[in-house]
C-alpha positions in Angstrom: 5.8 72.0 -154.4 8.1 73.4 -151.8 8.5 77.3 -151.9 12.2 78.3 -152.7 13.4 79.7 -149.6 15.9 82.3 -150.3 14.7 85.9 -151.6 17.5 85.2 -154.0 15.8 82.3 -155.5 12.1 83.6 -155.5 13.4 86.6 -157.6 15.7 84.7 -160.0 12.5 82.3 -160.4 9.7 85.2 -160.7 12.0 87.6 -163.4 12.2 84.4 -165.5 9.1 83.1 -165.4 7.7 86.5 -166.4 10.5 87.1 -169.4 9.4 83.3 -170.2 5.5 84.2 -170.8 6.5 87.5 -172.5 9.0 85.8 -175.2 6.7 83.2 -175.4 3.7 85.5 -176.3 5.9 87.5 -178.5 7.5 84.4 -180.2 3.9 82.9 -181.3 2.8 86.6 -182.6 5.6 86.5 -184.7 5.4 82.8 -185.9 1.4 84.0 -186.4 2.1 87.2 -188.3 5.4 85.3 -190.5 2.9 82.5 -191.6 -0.1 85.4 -192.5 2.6 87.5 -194.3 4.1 84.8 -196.2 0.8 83.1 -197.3 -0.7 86.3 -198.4 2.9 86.5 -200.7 1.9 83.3 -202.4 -1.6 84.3 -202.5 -0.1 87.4 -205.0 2.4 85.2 -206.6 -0.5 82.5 -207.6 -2.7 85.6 -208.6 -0.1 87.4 -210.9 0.7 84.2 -212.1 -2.9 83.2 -213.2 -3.5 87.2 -214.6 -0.8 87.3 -216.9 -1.9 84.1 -218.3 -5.6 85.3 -218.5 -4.1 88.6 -220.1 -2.6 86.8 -223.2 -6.0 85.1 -223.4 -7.7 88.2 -223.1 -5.4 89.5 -226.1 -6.0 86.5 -228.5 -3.5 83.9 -228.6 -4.2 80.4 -229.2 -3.7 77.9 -226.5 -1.2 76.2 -227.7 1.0 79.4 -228.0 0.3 80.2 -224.5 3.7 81.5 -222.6 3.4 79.5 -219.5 5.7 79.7 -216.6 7.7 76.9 -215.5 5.4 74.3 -213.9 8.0 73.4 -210.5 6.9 77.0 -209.3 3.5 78.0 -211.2 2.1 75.2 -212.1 -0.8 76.2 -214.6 -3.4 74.5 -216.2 -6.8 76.6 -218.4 -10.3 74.3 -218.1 -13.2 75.5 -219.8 -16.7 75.7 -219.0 -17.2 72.3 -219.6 -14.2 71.2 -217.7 -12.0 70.2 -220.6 -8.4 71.4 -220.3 -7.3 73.6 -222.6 -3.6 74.2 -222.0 -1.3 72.9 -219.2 2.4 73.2 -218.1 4.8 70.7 -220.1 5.6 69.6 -217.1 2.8 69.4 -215.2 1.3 65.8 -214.8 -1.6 65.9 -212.1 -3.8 68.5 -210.2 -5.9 67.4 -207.3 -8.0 69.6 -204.8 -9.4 72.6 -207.7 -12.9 73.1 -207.7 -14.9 72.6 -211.5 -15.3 76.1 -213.2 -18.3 78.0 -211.3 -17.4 75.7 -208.2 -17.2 77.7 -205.4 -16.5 75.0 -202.7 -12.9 75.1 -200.8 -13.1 78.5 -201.8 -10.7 80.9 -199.6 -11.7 84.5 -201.2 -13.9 84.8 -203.3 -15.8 87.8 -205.5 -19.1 88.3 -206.4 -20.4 86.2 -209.1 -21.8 88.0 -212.1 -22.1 87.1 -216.0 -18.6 86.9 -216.7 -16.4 88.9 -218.0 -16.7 90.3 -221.6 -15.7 89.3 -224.5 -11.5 90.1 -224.4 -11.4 90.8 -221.1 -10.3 89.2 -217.6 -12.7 89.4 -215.2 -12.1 92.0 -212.5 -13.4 90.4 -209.8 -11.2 88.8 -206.7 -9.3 85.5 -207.4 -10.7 82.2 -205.9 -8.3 81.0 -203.8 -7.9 77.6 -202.4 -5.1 75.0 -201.6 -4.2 71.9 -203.5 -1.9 69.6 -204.9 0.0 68.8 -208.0 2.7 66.4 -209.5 5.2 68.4 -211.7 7.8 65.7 -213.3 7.1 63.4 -210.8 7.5 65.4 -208.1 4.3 66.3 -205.8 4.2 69.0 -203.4 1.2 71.3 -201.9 0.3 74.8 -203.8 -1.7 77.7 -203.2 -3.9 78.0 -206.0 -5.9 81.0 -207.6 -8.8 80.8 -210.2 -9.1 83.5 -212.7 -12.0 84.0 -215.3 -11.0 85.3 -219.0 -13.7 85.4 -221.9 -11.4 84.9 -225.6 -11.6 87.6 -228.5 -13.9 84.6 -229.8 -16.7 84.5 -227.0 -15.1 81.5 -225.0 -14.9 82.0 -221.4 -12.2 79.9 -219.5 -11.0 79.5 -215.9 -6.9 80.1 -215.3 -5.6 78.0 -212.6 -2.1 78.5 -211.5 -0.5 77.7 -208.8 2.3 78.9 -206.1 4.7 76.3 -204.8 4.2 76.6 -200.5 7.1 74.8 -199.8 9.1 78.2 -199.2 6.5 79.8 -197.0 6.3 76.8 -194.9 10.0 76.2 -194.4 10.3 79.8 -193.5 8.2 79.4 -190.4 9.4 76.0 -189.5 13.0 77.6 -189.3 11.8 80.4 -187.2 9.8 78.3 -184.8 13.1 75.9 -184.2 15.0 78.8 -183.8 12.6 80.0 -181.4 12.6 76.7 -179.5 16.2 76.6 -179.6 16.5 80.3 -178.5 13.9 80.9 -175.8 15.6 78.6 -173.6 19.1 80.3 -174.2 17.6 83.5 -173.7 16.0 81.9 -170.6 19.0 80.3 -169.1 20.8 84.3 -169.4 18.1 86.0 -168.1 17.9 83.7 -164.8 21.7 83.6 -164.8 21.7 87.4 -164.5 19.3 88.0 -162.4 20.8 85.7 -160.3 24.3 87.2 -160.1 22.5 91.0 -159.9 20.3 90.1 -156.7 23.2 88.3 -155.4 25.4 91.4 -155.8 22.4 93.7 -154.6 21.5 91.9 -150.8 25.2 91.2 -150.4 25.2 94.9 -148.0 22.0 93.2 -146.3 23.6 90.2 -145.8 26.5 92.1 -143.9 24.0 93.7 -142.1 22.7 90.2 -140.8 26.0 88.8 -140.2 27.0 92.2 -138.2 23.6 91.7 -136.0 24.0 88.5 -135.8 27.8 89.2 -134.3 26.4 92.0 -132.0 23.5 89.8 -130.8 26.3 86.9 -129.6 28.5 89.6 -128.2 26.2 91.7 -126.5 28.2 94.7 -127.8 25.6 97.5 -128.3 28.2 100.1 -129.0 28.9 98.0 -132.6 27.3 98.9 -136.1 25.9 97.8 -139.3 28.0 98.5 -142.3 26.1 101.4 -144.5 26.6 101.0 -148.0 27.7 104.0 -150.2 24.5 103.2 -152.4 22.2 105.5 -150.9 19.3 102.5 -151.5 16.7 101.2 -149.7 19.4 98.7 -148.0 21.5 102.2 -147.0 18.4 103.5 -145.5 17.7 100.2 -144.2 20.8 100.1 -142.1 21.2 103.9 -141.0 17.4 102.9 -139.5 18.8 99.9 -137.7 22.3 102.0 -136.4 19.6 104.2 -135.2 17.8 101.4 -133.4 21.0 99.9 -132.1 22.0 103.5 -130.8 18.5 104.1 -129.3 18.7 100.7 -127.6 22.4 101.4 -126.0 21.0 104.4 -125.0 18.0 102.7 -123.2 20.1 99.7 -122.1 22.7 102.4 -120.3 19.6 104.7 -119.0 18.4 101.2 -117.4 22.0 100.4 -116.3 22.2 103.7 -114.6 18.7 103.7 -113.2 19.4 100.6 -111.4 22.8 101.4 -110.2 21.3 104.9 -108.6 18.3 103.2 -107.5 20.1 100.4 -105.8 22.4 103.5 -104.2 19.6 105.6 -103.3 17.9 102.0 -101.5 21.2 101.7 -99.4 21.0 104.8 -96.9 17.3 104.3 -95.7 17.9 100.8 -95.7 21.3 101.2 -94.0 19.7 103.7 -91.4 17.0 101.5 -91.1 19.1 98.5 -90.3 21.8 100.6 -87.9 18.8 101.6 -86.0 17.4 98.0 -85.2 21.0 96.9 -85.0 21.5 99.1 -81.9 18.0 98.5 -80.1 19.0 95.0 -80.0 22.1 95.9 -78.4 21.0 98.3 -76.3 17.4 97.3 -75.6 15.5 100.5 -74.4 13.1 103.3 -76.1 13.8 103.3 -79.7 13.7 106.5 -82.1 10.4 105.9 -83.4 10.0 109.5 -85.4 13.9 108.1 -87.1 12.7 105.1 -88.1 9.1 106.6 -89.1 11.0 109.2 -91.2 13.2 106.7 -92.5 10.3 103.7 -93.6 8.6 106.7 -95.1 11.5 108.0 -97.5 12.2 104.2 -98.3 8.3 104.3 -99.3 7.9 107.2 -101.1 11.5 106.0 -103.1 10.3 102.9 -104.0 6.7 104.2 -105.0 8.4 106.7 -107.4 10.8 104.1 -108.7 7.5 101.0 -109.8 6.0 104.4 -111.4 8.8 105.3 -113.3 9.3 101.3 -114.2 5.5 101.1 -115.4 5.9 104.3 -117.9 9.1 103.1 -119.1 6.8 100.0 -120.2 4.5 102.1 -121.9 1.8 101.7 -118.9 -1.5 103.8 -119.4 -4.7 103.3 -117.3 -7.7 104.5 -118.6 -7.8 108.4 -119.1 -11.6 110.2 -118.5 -12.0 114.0 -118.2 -10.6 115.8 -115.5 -11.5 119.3 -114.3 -8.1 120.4 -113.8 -8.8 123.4 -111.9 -10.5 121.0 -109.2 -8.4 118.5 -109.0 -5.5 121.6 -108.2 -7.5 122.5 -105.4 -8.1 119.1 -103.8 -4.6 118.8 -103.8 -3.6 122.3 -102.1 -6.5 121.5 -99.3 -4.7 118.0 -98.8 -1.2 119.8 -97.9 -2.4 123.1 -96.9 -1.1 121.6 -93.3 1.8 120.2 -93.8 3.3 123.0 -96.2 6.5 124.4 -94.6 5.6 127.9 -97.1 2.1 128.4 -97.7 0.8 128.4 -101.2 -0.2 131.6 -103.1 -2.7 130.2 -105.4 -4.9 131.7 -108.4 -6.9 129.6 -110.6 -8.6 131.7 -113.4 -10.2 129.1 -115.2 -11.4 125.0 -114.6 -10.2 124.0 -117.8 -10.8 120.0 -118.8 -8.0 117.6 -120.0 -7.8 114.0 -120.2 -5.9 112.2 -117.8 -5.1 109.8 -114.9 -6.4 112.3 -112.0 -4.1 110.4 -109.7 -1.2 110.7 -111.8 -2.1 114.6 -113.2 -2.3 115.5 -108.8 1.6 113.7 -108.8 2.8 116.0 -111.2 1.2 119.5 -109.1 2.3 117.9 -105.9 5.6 117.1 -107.0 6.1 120.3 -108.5 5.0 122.4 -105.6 7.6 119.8 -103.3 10.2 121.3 -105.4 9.1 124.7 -105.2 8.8 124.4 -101.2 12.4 123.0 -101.5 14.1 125.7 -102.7 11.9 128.8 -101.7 13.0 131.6 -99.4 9.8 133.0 -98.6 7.0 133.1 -101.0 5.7 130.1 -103.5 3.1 131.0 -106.1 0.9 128.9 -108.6 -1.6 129.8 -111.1 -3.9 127.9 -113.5 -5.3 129.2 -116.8 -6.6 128.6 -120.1 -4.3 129.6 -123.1 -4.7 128.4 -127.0 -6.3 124.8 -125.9 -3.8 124.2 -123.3 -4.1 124.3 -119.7 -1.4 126.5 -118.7 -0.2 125.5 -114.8 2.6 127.6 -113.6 4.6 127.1 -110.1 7.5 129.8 -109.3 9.0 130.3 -106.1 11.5 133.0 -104.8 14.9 130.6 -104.3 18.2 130.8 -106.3 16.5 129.6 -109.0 17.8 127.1 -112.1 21.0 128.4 -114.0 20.3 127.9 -117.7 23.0 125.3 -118.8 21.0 123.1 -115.8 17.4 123.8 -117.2 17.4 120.3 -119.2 19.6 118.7 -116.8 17.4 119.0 -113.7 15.0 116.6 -115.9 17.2 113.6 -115.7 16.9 110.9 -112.6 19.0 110.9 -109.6 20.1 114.7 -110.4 20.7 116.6 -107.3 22.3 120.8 -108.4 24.0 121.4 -105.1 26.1 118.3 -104.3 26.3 119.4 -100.3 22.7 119.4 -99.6 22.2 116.5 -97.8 20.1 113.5 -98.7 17.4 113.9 -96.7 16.8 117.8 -97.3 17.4 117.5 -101.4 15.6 114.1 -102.2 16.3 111.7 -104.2 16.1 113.5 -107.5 13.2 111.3 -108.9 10.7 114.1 -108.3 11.0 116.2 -111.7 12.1 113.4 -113.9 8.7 111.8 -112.6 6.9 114.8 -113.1 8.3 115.3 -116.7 8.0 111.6 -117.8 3.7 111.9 -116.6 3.7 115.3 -118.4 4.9 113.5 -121.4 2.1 110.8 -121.5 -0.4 112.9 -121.2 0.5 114.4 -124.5 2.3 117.8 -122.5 4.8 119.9 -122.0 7.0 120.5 -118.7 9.6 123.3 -119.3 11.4 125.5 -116.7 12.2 129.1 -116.1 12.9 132.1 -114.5 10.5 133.6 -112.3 9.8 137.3 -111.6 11.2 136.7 -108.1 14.2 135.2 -109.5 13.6 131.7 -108.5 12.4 128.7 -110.6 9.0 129.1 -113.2 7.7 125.7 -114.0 5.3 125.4 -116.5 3.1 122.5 -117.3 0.8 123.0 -120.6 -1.7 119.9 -121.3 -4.1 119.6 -124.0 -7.7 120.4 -123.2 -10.2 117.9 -123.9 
């Protein structure tokens, strides 16, 4: 059997389905309990039926003067021990299916036997109770019947049958059940019909959400939205979540846009250079500017190296981490550009604390931040490394103009040079901090800014110890 496909369908089909087993279950317990109630009524009515005939028996009159009720509804009929019948309906011309005095077979409730009742009296113990039949002026029909002992003022002990008509009972619960067979379905056909139009009415806002994607998708339009219904449901939530997504993706989509356009403008002037250079040794063939050409391969290297590891975090790369002795791996990289420094570097490491990390990429983050510092220092760049609180607290300050406030976040995004007139080659390519930030960030730290004591630029990188 083929699943319905729709959500739509599959609820309409599972909401009736489960109504359809509860009404069923609750339409057999009452058919059940109807047919239990009613029989136990015409167990009564054959019961008072046969006492109150019993009771004039009890009280002495003859047979013949019995007062018995009319035979179509309590059919009656007195047997002695011998099984002679002693008095009878007018009416009543046959009774098949009751047991011989003392005969407890077919029996549905039945008392204890004893002696008999005494002399006068009706005996006290539970009717017999069984079911039979019985032809009242040539009509026959099915009765419940109950058996009721009496002993006469004169010593002779009798048996009362009488009889309760079931036809009622049994039409009672024949008109229930059809109307339960004729009703369940109705019932059935609402409940599906509702639940269709309700679920219909309820993903109506998802499918505008579809058809709005759907739209957006074709277009290529990331600046559209989802409607948000006024419901304040799972579906709103559902489609402030995707606006969010949609505005997160514009977001990355433009970051990307830009990151390429600035990229491809930052490639231009090496290449540019680069190319202007060869163009004019093969012009003018004689000693070419080897150091300008050097200087110029190496910023075009460096550029593109910091561009593939921007592109491999954006994709969520991460190479294995293992411990790193930070306060080590600082000092390897101060030896490495203790020659080259244009300032030297005032260092003091307190402590060697351990964090875990990509040593190659934790050494890019201290080396670009001490390019920085070098950058913009007059005279004097300082760094220090400490434990603080289960962070590794590396701080890198120099003495230069320093970050103004409103800048302190902006300095963080790519391709952001402060002072517009520095030239290319002196202010970089504005990769170096972004870079440093973005590494911070997947090693689970923090890379803020400040001001330092010498009014120039604090950095401050805090990682998590291992």
């Amino acid at each position: 059997m083929r699943r319905p496909s729709s959500v739509r369908a599959r609820t309409t089909l599972g909401a009736t389905a489960v109504v359809a087993v509860a009404l069923v279950a609750a339409g057999t317990a009452v058919v059940l309990l109807l047919r239990a109630n009613l029989g136990g009524q015409t167990d009564l009515e054959a019961e008072v039926a046969a006492r109150e005939v019993a009771s004039q028996l009890a009280a002495g009159v003859p047979y013949r003067a019995l007062d018995l009720p009319d035979g179509d509804d309590h059919p009656v009929r007195v047997v002695d021990g011998s099984g002679r019948v002693r008095a009878v309906n007018e009416d009543l011309e046959s009774v098949e299916g009751t047991p011989s005095p003392g005969d407890d077979r077919d029996v549905g409730d039945s008392g204890d036997a004893d002696d008999g009742p005494g002399r006068g009296e009706v005996s006290d113990d539970g009717p017999r109770l069984f079911t039979g039949t019985a032809t009242v002026d040539g009509r026959t029909a099915q009765y419940r019947f109950a058996a009721v002992e009496v002993t006469t003022p004169e010593d002779e002990t009798v048996t009362v049958y009488a009889g309760a008509d079931l036809a009622a009972a049994r039409d009672a619960v024949g008109t229930v059940s059809r109307a339960l067979l004729v009703g369940l379905p109705l019932l059935l056909a609402v409940v599906a019909g509702v639940t269709w139009l309700v679920t219909r009415r309820a993903l109506r806002p998802v499918e505008a959400v579809r058809a709005e994607l759907a739209e957006i998708t074709a277009a290529g339009d990331l600046a559209r939205r989802v409607p948000v219904p006024d419901s304040g449901d799972e579906i709103a939530r559902l489609a402030v979540t995707t606006n969010e997504t949609l505005a997160a993706l514009e977001g990355s989509v433009a970051r990307q846009r830009a990151f390429v356009a600035d990229a491809s403008h930052e490639l231009r002037s090496p290449i540019a250079s680069l190319r202007t250079q060869l163009e004019v040794a093969a012009a003018h063939p004689g000693p070419l500017d080897v150091d300008g050409l050097t200087e110029d391969v190496v910023r075009l290297q460096d550029l593109a190296a910091d561009l593939l590891l921007l592109a491999r975090i954006d994709a969520g790369d991460r190479p294995p981490e293992r411990r790193v002795a930070l306060g080590r791996l600082v000092r390897e990289v101060l030896d490495r550009r203790a020659a080259g420094d244009r300032i030297p570097v005032r260092a003091s490491i307190e402590d060697d604390p351990t964090v875990m990390g990509v040593p190659g990429r934790l050494a890019r983050i201290v080396g670009n931040l001490l390019d920085n510092a070098e950058r913009h220092a007059g005279s004097a760049v300082r760094l220090s490394l400490h434990g603080e609180s289960g962070a590794a607290v590396l701080r890198v300050a120099d003495d230069g103009p320093g970050v103004p406030p409103a800048d302190r976040e902006r300095i963080f995004e790519r391709f952001v040079r402060l002072d517009d007139a520095r030239s290319r080659d002196e202010g970089g390519a504005g990769l170096g901090l972004p870079l440093a930030r973005e590494l911070a960030r997947a090693h689970g730290g923090v890379l803020t800014v400040g001001e330092a004591p010498e009014g120039g630029a604090l950095f401050e990188l805090r990682l998590p110890t291992a």
